[in-house]
VOGU-3710 file (C-alpha; in Angstrom, 3 decimals, decimal comma):
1> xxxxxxxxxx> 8,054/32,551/-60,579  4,413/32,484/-60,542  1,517/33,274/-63,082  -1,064/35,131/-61,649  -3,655/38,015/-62,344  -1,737/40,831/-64,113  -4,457/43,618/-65,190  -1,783/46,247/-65,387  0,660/44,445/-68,043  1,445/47,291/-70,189
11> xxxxxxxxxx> 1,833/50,041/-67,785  5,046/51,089/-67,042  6,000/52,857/-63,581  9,154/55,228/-63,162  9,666/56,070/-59,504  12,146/57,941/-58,386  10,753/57,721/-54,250  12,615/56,195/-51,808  11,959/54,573/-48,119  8,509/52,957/-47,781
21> xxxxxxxxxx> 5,551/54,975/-49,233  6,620/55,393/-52,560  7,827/51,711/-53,113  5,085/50,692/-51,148  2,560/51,848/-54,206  4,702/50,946/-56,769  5,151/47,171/-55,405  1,531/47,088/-55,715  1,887/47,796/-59,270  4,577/45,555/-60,093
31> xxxxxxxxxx> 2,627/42,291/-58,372  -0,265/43,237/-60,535  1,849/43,665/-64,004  2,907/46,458/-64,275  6,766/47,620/-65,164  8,496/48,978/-62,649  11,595/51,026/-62,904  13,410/51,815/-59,564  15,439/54,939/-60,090  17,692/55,270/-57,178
41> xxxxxxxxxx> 20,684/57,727/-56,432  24,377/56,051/-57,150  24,651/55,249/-53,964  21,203/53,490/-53,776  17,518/54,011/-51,876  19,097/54,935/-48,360  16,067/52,275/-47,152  18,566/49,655/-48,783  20,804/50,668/-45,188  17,784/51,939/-42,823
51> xxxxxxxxxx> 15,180/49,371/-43,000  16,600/46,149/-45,125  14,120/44,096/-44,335  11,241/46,187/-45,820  12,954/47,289/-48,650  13,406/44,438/-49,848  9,941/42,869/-49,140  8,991/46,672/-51,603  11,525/46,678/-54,179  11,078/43,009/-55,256
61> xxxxxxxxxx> 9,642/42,835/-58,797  11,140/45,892/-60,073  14,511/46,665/-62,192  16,800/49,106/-60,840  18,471/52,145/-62,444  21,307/54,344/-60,379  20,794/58,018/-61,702  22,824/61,124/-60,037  19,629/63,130/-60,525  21,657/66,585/-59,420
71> xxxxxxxxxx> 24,202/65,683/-62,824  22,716/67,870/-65,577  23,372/64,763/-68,279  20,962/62,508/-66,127  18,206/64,897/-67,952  18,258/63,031/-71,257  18,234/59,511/-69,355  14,658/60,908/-67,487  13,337/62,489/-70,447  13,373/58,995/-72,300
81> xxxxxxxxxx> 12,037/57,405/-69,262  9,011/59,595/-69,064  8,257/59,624/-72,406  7,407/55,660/-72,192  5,834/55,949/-69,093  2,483/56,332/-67,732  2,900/56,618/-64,243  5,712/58,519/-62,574  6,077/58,574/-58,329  8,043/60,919/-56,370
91> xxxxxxxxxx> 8,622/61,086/-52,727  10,826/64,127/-51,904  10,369/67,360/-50,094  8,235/70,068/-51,984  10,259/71,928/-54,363  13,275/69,600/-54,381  11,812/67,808/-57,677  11,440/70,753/-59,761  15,004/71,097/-58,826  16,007/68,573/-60,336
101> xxxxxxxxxx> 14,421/68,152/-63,332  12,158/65,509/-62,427  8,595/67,954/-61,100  5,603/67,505/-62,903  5,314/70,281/-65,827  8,578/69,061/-66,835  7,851/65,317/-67,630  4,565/66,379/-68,920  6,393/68,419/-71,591  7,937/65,058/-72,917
111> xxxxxxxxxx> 4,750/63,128/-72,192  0,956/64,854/-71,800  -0,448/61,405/-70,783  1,582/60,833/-67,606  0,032/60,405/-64,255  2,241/62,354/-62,007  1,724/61,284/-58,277  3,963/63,614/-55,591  4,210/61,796/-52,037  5,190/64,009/-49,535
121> xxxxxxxxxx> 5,162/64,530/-45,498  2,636/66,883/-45,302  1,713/67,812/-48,847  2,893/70,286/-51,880  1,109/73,292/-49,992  0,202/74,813/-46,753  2,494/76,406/-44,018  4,057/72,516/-42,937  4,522/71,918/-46,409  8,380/71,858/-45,906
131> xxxxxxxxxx> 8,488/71,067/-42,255  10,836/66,874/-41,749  8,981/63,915/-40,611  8,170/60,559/-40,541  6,053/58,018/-40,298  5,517/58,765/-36,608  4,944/62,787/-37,066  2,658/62,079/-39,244  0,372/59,598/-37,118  0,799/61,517/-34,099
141> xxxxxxxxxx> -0,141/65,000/-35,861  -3,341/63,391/-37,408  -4,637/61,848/-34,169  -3,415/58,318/-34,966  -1,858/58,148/-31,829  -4,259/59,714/-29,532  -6,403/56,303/-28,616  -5,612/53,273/-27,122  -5,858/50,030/-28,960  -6,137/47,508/-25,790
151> xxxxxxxxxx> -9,060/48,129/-22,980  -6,358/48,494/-20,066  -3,187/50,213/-21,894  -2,834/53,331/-23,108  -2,317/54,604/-26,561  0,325/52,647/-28,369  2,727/52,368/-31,338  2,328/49,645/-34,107  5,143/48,153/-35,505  3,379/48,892/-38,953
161> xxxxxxxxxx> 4,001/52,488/-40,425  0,784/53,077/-40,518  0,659/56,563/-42,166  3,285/55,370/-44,870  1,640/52,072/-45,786  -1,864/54,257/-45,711  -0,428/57,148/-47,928  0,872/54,343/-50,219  -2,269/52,643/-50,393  -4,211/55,420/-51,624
171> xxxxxxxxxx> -1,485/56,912/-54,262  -2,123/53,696/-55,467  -5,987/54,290/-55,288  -5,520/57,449/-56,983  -3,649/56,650/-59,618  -5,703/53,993/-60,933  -8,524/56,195/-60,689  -6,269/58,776/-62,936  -6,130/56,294/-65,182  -9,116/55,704/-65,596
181> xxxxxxxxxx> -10,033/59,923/-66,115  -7,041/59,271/-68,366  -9,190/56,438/-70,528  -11,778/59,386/-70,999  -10,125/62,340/-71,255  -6,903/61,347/-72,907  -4,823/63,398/-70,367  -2,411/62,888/-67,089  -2,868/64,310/-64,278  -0,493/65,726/-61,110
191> xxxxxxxxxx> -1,846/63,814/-57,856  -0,592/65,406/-54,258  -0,630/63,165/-51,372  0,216/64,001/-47,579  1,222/60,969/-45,684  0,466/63,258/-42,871  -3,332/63,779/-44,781  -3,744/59,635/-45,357  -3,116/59,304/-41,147  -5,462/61,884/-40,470
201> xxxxxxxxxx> -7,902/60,393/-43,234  -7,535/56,934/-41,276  -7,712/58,197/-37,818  -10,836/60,190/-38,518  -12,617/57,480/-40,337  -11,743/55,469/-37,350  -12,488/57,897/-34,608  -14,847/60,605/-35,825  -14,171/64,252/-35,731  -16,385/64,523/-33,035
211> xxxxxxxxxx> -13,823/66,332/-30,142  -16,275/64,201/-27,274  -15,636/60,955/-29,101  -15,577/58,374/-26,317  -11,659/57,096/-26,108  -12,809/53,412/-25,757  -15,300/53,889/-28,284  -13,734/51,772/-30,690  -12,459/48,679/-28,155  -13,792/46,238/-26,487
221> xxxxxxxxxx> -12,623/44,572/-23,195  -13,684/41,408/-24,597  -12,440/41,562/-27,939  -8,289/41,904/-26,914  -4,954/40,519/-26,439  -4,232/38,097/-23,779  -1,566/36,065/-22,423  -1,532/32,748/-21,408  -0,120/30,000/-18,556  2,829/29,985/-21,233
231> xxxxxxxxxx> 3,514/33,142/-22,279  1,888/33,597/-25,332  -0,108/35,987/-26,330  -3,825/35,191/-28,047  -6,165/37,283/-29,362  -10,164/36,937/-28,349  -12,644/38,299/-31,132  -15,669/38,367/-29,055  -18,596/41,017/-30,050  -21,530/39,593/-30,566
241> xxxxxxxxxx> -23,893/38,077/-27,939  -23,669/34,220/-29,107  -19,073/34,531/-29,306  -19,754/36,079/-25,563  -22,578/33,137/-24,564  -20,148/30,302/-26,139  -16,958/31,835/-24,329  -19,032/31,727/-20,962  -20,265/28,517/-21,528  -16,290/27,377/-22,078
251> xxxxxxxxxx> -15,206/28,798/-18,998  -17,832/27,989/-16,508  -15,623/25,745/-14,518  -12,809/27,933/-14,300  -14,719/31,227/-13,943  -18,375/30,741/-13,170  -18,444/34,989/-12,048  -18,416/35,911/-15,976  -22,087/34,508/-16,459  -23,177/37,466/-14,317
261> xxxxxxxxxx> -25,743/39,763/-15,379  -23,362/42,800/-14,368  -21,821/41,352/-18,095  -24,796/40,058/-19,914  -24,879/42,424/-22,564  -22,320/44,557/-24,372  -23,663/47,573/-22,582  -23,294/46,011/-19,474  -20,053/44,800/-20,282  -18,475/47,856/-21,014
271> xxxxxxxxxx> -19,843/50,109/-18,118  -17,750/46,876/-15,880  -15,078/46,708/-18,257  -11,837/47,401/-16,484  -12,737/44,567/-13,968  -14,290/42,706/-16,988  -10,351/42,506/-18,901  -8,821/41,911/-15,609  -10,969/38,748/-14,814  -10,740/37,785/-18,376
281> xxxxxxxxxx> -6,555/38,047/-18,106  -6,697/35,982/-14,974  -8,649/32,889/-16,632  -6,866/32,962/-19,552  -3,489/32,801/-17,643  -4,275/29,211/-16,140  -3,817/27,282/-19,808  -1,400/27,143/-22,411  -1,788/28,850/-26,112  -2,813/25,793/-27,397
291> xxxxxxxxxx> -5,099/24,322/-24,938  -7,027/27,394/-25,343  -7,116/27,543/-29,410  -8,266/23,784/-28,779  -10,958/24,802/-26,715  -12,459/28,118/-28,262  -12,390/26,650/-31,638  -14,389/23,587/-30,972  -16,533/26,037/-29,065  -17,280/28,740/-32,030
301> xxxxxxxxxx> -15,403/31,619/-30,193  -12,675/34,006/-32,845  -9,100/33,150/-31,288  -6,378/33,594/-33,200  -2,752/33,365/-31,729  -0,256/36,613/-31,798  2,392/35,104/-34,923  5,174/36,614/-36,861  4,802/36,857/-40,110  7,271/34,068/-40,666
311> xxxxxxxxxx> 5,096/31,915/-38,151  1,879/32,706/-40,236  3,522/32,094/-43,814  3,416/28,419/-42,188  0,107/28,171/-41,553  -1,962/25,580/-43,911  -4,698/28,581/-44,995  -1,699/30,996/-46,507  0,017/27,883/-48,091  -3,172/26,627/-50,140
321> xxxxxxxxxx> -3,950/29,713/-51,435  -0,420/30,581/-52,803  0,565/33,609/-51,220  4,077/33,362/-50,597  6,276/33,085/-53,520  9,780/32,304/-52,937  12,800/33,753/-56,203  16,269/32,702/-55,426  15,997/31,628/-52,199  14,286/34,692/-50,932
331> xxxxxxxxxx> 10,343/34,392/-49,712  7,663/37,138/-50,876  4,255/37,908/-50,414  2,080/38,439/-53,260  -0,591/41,644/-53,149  -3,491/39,584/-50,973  -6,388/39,510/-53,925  -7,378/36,641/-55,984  -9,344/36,963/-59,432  -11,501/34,305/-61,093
341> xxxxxxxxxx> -9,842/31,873/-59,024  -6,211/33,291/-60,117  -3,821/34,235/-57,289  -4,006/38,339/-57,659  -0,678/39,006/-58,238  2,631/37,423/-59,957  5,689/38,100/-58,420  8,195/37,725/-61,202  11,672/38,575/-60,162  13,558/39,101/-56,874
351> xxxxxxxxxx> 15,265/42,681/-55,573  17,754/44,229/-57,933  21,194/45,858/-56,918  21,067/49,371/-57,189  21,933/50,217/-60,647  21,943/46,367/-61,928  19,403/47,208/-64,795  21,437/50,470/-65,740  23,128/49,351/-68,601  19,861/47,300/-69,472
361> xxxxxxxxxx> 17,323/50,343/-69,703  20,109/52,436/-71,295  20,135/50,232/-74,252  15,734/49,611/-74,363  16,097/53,672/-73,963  18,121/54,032/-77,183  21,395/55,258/-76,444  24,243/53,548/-77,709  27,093/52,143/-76,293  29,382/55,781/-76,729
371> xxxxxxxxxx> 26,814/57,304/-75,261  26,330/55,009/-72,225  29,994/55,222/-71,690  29,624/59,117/-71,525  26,929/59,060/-69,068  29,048/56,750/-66,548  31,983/58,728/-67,147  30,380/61,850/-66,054  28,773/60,561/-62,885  25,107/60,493/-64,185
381> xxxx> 24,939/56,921/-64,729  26,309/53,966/-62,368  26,390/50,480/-63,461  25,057/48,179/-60,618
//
C-alpha cells in the first residue's frame, strides 16, 4: 500500500460497465481516492475471461459487487447504491440500461446530484446508435486507421485500444468537469460519450479534417523505429536541426552520404525520405541495441529502446519516482501524475473476486442479514 495524492477521497463511483472503457475511467478514480464499486453480473465482467491481463491492471483498487441486474429484487440493492453515490458509469448498448433499471432518470429519482456518464460504441443517438463494435470499429470508422505511423509501412494497428483508452480518458475529463458545474449549480448531470466520437476526436486533432491532408504529414523518416545488428528494435527522436547535426556527426564513419545537402534540412529530408529511412535502416543494422544507446546518448541524440512494459517497470527513472506499486504479490501502475512532490495516486488494494465485497456493501447499504439472505436466494445477489 502506498500514500499518495488522493483529491477525490469522498467521492464514491458505482459502475456497472464492463471490458476496458468503463473501468478504464473508473481506475482513474480509484488511484486518485475515490470509492469505487464494481458492479458486475453473477457470473462476473466477461473481461475477467477475454482480456485478463487488462482487467486486472483496471479493476485493481475497487470492491466488487455481483448483481443479476435483469432480477427485479436487484432494484432495491441499486437504489441504495445511487443514493450514496456521486458518480455512476455505464457501458452498455443504448436502451439496454433503461431496461434494467439502472438509465439515468431513474437513479436521478433516488439521487438529483448524480453525475450520470453513458459509454457507448457510437453514442445514445444517431442512426449507428445501436449498430456492435469494438475498439477496432471504432478507430477505423473515425479515421484512426487511415495513416501510417512508420515512414516506409503502411497504416498499422497498436496494441493499445486506442479508442477505448481515449473514450475513457475523457469520461473521466467530463465528469470531473460535471463536478465541478455540480459545485455551482448543485445538480448532476447525464454525460454521453461515443468511443467511436473520442477516435474520431483523436484522429482529427491528429490529422486535420482537411480531406488533402498530406498522409506523411505527421512522420518523419528520421524520427522512427529501427532495428539493429541484434535484433532489437530502437527508436530515433530526431526533429530538430542540432538531434539531425549530432546524429550525422555520430555516424560519419559508417555513413559519410547522410551529411549531404540532398538531407540538410527537414524539407530536404522529407522530399528524399524513402531513400533517407532506407539508408538510415542500413547503418543502424551494423551495431547492437546497446552500442547504439551508448553512442547517441553521449552524443545528445533521443534514442530510446522498444521495451515491454515489464522491461520498463525496471528501469532506474520509473523505480525512483514510485510508480509501480506491488499488493499481494501482484505489480500495478499508479495514474502517472505527481502533486507537490506526492506520487499522484495511491493504489490501495489489489483486484477483487467478482462478488467478494457483496455481503460487505449489503451490510454498509443497510439491509440486514434476512434480507441479504433473500436477495441470494432469489438470484439477485451472489456472494463472491
Amino acid at each position: 500500500m502506498t500514500e499518495g495524492w488522493q483529491p477525490l477521497a469522498g467521492l464514491k463511483v458505482i459502475d456497472f460497465s464492463m471490458f476496458v472503457p468503463g473501468p478504464f475511467a473508473s481506475a482513474i478514480f480509484a488511484d486518485l481516492g475515490a470509492e469505487v464499486i464494481k458492479i458486475e453480473p453473477s457470473a462476473g465482467d466477461p473481461a475477467r475471461r477475454y482480456i485478463p491481463v487488462q482487467f486486472r491492471t483496471e479493476n485493481r483498487n475497487k470492491r466488487s459487487i455481483a448483481l443479476d441486474l435483469k432480477a427485479a429484487e436487484s432494484r432495491a440493492v441499486v437504489a441504495r447504491l445511487a443514493q450514496t453515490a456521486d458518480i455512476a458509469i455505464e457501458g452498455f448498448r443504448p436502451g439496454v440500461a433503461k431496461r434494467l433499471g439502472i438509465d439515468y432518470e431513474t437513479l436521478a429519482r433516488v439521487n438529483g446530484r448524480l453525475i450520470y456518464c453513458s459509454i457507448s460504441g457510437y453514442g445514445q443517438s444517431g442512426p449507428w446508435r445501436e449498430r456492435p463494435g469494438h475498439d477496432v470499429n471504432y478507430l477505423a470508422a473515425g479515421g484512426g486507421l487511415a495513416y501510417p505511423g512508420q515512414w516506409l509501412k503502411g497504416p498499422a494497428r497498436s496494441s493499445l485500444p486506442v479508442a477505448d483508452m481515449a473514450g475513457g480518458s475523457c469520461a473521466a475529463i467530463a465528469i470531473l468537469a460535471a463536478l465541478a458545474e455540480r459545485g455551482r449549480s448543485g445538480r448532476g448531470v447525464q454525460l454521453d460519450l461515443s468511443l467511436f466520437e473520442a477516435g474520431f476526436f483523436w484522429a482529427a486533432q491528429r490529422h486535420s479534417l482537411s480531406p488533402e491532408v498530406d498522409p506523411r504529414a505527421h512522420i518523419f523518416p528520421v524520427n522512427d523505429v529501427f532495428e539493429t545488428a541484434d535484433g532489437k528494435r530502437l527508436t530515433l527522436g530526431i526533429l530538430e536541426e542540432h538531434f539531425w547535426n549530432n546524429f550525422v556527426r555520430c555516424v560519419a564513419d559508417l555513413a559519410p552520404d547522410l551529411a549531404d545537402q540532398a538531407y540538410a534540412s527537414d524539407a530536404a529530408r522529407r522530399a528524399h525520405g524513402d531513400a533517407l529511412a532506407a539508408r538510415i535502416a542500413q547503418v543502424i543494422r551494423l551495431k547492437t541495441a546497446a552500442d547504439w544507446i551508448a553512442l547517441l546518448e553521449a552524443n545528445d541524440v533521443p534514442v530510446d529502446p522498444c521495451l515491454s512494459p515489464a522491461e520498463a517497470a525496471a528501469l532506474p527513472q520509473l523505480q525512483l519516482r514510485r510508480d509501480i506499486t506491488e499488493i499481494a504479490g501482484e505489480r500495478f501502475v499508479s495514474f502517472p501524475v505527481h502533486a507537490d512532490g506526492r506520487r499522484g495516486a495511491s493504489i490501495r488494494r489489489g483486484v477483487p473476486r467478482a462478488g467478494e465485497h457483496s455481503r460487505e456493501l449489503l451490510v454498509e447499504l443497510g439491509f440486514d442479514d434476512a434480507r441479504i439472505a433473500e436477495l441470494v436466494k432469489s438470484g439477485a445477489v451472489r456472494l463472491g
